[in-house]
N, C-alpha and C positions, 0 to 999 in steps of 0.2 A: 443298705445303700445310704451313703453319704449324700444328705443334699446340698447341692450349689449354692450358695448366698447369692441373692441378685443382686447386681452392680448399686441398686440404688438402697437397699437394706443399708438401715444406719442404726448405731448402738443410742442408747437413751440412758441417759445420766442425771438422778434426782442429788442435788448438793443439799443438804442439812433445808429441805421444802418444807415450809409451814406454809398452812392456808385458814386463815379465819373469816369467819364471818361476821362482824360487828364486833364488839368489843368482848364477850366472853363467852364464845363458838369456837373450840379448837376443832376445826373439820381433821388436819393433816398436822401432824410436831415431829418441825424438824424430821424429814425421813430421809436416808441414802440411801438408792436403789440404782444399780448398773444394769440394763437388759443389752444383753449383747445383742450382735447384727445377726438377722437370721436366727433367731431364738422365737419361741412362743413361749411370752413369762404369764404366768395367768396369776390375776389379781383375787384373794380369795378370803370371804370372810363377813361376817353376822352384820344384819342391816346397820348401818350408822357408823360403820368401820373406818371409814374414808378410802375407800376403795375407788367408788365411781369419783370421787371427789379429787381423787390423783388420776384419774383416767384422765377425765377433762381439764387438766392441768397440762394434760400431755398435747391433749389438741387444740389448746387453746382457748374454750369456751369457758375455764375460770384463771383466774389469774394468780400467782402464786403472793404470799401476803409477805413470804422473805427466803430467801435461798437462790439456788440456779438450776434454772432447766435446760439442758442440753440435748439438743438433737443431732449425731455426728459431732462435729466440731465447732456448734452454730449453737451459742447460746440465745434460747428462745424465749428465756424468760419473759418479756415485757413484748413480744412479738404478739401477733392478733391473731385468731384462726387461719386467718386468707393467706397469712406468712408463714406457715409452716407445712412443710411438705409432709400432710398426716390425711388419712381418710379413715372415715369411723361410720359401724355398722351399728343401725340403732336400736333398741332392744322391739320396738314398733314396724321395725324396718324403713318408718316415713315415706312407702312408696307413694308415687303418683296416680291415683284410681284412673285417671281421666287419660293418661298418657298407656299407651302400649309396653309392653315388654323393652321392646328396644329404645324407643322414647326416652322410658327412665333412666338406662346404663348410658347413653350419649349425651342427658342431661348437664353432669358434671362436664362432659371435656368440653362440649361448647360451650360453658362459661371460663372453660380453663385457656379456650383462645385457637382450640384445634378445629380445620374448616368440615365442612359436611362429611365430603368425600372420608375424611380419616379418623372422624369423630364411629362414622358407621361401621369403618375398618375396625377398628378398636372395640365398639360396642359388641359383634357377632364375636368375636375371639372371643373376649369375658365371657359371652352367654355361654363359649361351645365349651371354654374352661372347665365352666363352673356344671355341664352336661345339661344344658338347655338350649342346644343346638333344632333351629327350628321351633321355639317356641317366642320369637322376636315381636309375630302380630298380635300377641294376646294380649288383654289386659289382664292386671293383676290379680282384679273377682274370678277371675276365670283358672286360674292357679293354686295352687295345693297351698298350702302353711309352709310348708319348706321349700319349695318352689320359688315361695314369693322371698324366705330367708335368701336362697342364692340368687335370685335379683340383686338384693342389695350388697351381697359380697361381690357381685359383680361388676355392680356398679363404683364399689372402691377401690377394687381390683383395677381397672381400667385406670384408673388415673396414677398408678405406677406408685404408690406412697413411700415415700422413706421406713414409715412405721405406718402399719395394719390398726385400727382398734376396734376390738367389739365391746359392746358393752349389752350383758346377758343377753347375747341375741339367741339362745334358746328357752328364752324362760315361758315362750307361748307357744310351742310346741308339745305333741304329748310324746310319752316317753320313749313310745319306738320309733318314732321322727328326731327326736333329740339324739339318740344313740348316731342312725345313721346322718345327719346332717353335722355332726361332730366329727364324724371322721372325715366328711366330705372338708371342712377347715382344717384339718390336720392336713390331710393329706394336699391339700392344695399351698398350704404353708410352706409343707417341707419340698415341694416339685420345686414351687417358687423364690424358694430360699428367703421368703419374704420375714422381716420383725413384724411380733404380733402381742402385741402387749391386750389380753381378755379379761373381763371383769366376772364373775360368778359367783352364785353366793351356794352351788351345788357341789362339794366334793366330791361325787363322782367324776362329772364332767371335767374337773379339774384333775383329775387324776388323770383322765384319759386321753387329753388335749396336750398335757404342757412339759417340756421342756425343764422349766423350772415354777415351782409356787411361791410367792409371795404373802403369808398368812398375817393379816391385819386384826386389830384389835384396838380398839379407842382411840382409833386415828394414829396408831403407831404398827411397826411391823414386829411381830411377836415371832418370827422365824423365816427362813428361807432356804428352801432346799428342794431337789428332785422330789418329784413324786415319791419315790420309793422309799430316800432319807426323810421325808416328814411321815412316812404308815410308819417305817421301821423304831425310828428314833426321835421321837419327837422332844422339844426341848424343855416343857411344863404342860400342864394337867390341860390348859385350855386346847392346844394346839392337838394334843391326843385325844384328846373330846372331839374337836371340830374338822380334824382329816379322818373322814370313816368311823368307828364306833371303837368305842375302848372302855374295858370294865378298868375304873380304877379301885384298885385293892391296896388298904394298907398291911405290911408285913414289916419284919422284923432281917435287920444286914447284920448276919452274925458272923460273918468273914468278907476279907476282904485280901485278897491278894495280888499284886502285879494290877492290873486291869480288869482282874475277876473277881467278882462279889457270891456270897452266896444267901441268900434269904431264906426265910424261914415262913410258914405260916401253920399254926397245928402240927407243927411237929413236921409239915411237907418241906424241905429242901429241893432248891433249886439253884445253877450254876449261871449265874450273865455277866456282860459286861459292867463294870462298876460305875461308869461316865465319871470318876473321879469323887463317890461318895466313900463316906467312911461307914464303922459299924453304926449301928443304933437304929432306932424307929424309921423306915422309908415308905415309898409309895412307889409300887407298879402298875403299869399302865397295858391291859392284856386284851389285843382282838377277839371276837368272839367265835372266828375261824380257830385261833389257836389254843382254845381251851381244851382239852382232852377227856371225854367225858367213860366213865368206866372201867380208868386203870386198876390196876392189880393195888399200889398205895397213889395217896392222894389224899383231897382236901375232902372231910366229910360234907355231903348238900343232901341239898331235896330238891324234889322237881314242883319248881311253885306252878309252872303254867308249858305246855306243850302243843305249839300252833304247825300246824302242814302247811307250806306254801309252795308244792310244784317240787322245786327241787331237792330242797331241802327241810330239817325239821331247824323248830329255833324252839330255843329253851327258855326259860328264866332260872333261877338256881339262888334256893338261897341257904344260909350257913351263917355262924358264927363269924364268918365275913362281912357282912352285908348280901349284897343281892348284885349277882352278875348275868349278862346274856351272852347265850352260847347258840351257836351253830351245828346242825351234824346233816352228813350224807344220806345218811341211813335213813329213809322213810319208811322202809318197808317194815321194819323191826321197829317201833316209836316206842320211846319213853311214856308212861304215865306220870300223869301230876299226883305226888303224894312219893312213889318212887323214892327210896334213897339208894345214892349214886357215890362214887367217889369222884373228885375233880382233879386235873392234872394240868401241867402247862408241856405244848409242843417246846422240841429243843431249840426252837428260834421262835419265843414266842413274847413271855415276860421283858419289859425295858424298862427300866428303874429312872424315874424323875427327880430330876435337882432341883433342889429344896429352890 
C-alpha cells in the first residue's frame, strides 16, 4: 500500500550547510542533503557525527554558520524555531509530570493560538492516533516508557508539522519496547504521509524505520542510500562496519570482466560485481549471515569460540585471513572451538570496496 503524503508534508533541502562552533569546531562541512515530502530519512551515525547537530539546524534550535536551509520553498535559514513549521520529539520526551495526559498534547496548540474547544478536539485524535485512546486523565508516572514516548509523538503530531523530528527517541526504552514502539512511528508516518527526518546512533532501528539513511561521519555524509543499498553495497570500510556487522577480508582481484570481478583468497574463488575495480590486492566486506560454514571447497579456518544464543549459533573463525564472525541456524548440531571447518561465501554475499 502506497501511502498519501499529507497536504502539509514539505521536502527539506541542506545547500552546501556548515555549522561551527567558535573558531575551530567543525560540528557540520558544507553538507547537501534532499529529504523528500513524505519520506522518513533517518540520520545515522557514531557520537560526534553531526547528526543531532543538523537535526537541530532543521528546527531551528542552532543556526546554520553558512549555506541554505530550506523547508518547501521557504528558505529558513536565519528563521527562529517559533518560524518554522517543525515539531520535534525529544529523546526525554520533556513531558509535563504535573499536567495530565491530555494537558500535555493541548499544551502546544494553545500556545499555537487554537481555542479550548479545538485545542481538546485535536488533543483526543492524537492520543486515539497514537492508541492512547482513554488514557487523557492520567499523568505521565502513571504510564509505561512507551506510553509516555507516544504522548509526545502525540503531541507533535497534533500540531500538523511540515517536517516530523525525532531525535533518539528510543534510546530509553528496552529492547522489546523499542522494537514495538518503532514500528508504531513507522507505521503512523506512512498512514500520515507525514516527512520525518530521525536521528539514531542504532543500526538496527535504522534499518527498520527508514525510507532512506543518511550515514555521517566527522561531520560529513559518508553515503546515502536505502536500507538495503547501504547492507548490500556499501561504499568504504566505515559504512560496512557501521550498517550491521561486516568481516572485512583482504583478498586478491584476479579477473575482471564487464562488471564482473573475480577474487581470490587461498586458492578460494569467487564471482561479484567489480564497482569498477581493476585486478590487484582488494578488500571485501562479508556479513556474518553470508558466510557459509562447511562447504565441500572453501577457505581453510578453525573455530576460535562457539556461543548459543536462542536462535542461532555465532562463530569466531580464524585462518590465515585474519579473524571473521559467522552466523549459523543450526543449534542443534553446534560446532566445537578447536573444530577445523572450511569457509565459503553465499552467492550474494561478498561486496568489494573502492579503494
Amino acid at each position: 500500500m502506497t501511502a498519501t503524503i499529507s497536504s502539509k508534508a514539505a521536502p527539506v533541502r541542506f545547500e552546501a550547510v556548515t555549522k561551527r562552533f567558535g573558531k575551530d569546531v567543525v560540528a557540520v562541512d558544507a553538507i547537501n542533503l534532499h529529504v523528500e515530502a513524505g519520506k522518513l530519512v533517518t540520520l545515522l551515525g557514531p557520537s560526534g557525527c553531526g547528526k543531532t547537530t543538523t537535526l537541530r539546524m532543521i528546527a531551528g534550535l542552532e543556526m546554520a554558520s553558512s549555506g541554505r536551509i530550506l523547508i518547501g520553498d521557504r528558505d529558513v535559514t536565519k528563521l527562529p524555531a517559533t518560524d518554522r513549521d517543525v515539531s520535534m520529539v525529544f529523546q526525554s520526551y520533556a513531558l509535563f509530570p504535573h499536567m495530565s495526559v491530555l494537558e500535555n498534547v493541548t499544551y502546544g496548540l494553545t500556545f499555537s493560538g487554537f481555542g479550548k474547544a479545538e485545542a481538546r478536539s485535536r488533543a483526543l485524535a492524537g492520543l486515539d492516533l497514537v492508541g492512547l485512546k482513554g488514557f487523557d486523565a492520567r499523568l505521565p508516572s502513571e504510564l509505561s516508557g512507551g506510553q509516555q514516548q507516544r504522548v509526545a509523538v502525540a503531541r507533535a503530531l497534533v500540531l500538523e508539522p511540515q517536517v516530523l523530528l525525532f531525535d533518539e527517541p528510543l534510546s530509553n526504552l528496552d529492547a522489546k519496547l523499542r522494537r514495538q514502539v518503532r514500528e508504531d512511528i513507522r507505521a503512523i508516518q506512512q498512514d500520515l504521509g507525514l516527512t520525518v527526518v530521525y536521528v539514531t546512533h542504532d543500526q538496527e532501528e535504522a534499518l527498520a524505520v527508514s525510507d532512506e539513511i543518511v550515514v555521517m561521519r566527522n561531520a560529513a555524509i559518508a553515503q546515502i542510500g536505502t536500507p538495503r543499498q547501504l547492507y548490500d553495497t556499501p561504499n568504504d570500510r566505515f559504512v560496512a562496519d557501521f550498517i550491521g556487522e561486516a568481516n572485512l577480508i583482504a583478498c586478491q582481484i584476479v579477473a575482471v570482466e564487464g562488471d564482473m570481478a573475480t577474487i581470490e583468497i587461498e586458492g578460494y574463488r569467487h564471482s561479484l560485481p567489480s564497482r569498477g575495480m581493476a585486478t590487484g590486492p582488494g578488500t571485501i566486506a562479508v556479513r556474518p549471515s553470508r558466510l557459509l560454514i562447511g562447504a565441500d571447497r572453501g577457505i581453510p579456518a578453525t573455530v576460535a569460540k562457539a556461543t548459543y544464543v536462542g536462535v542461532r549459533m555465532e562463530y569466531t573463525l580464524t585462518g590465515a585471513f585474519g579473524q571473521v564472525f559467522a552466523v549459523h541456524d543450526d543449534v542443534d548440531a553446534p560446532l566445537e572451538p578447536g573444530a577445523k571447518i572450511t569457509m565459503s561465501f553465499a552467492d550474494k554475499g561478498p561486496v568489494l570496496l573502492p579503494e
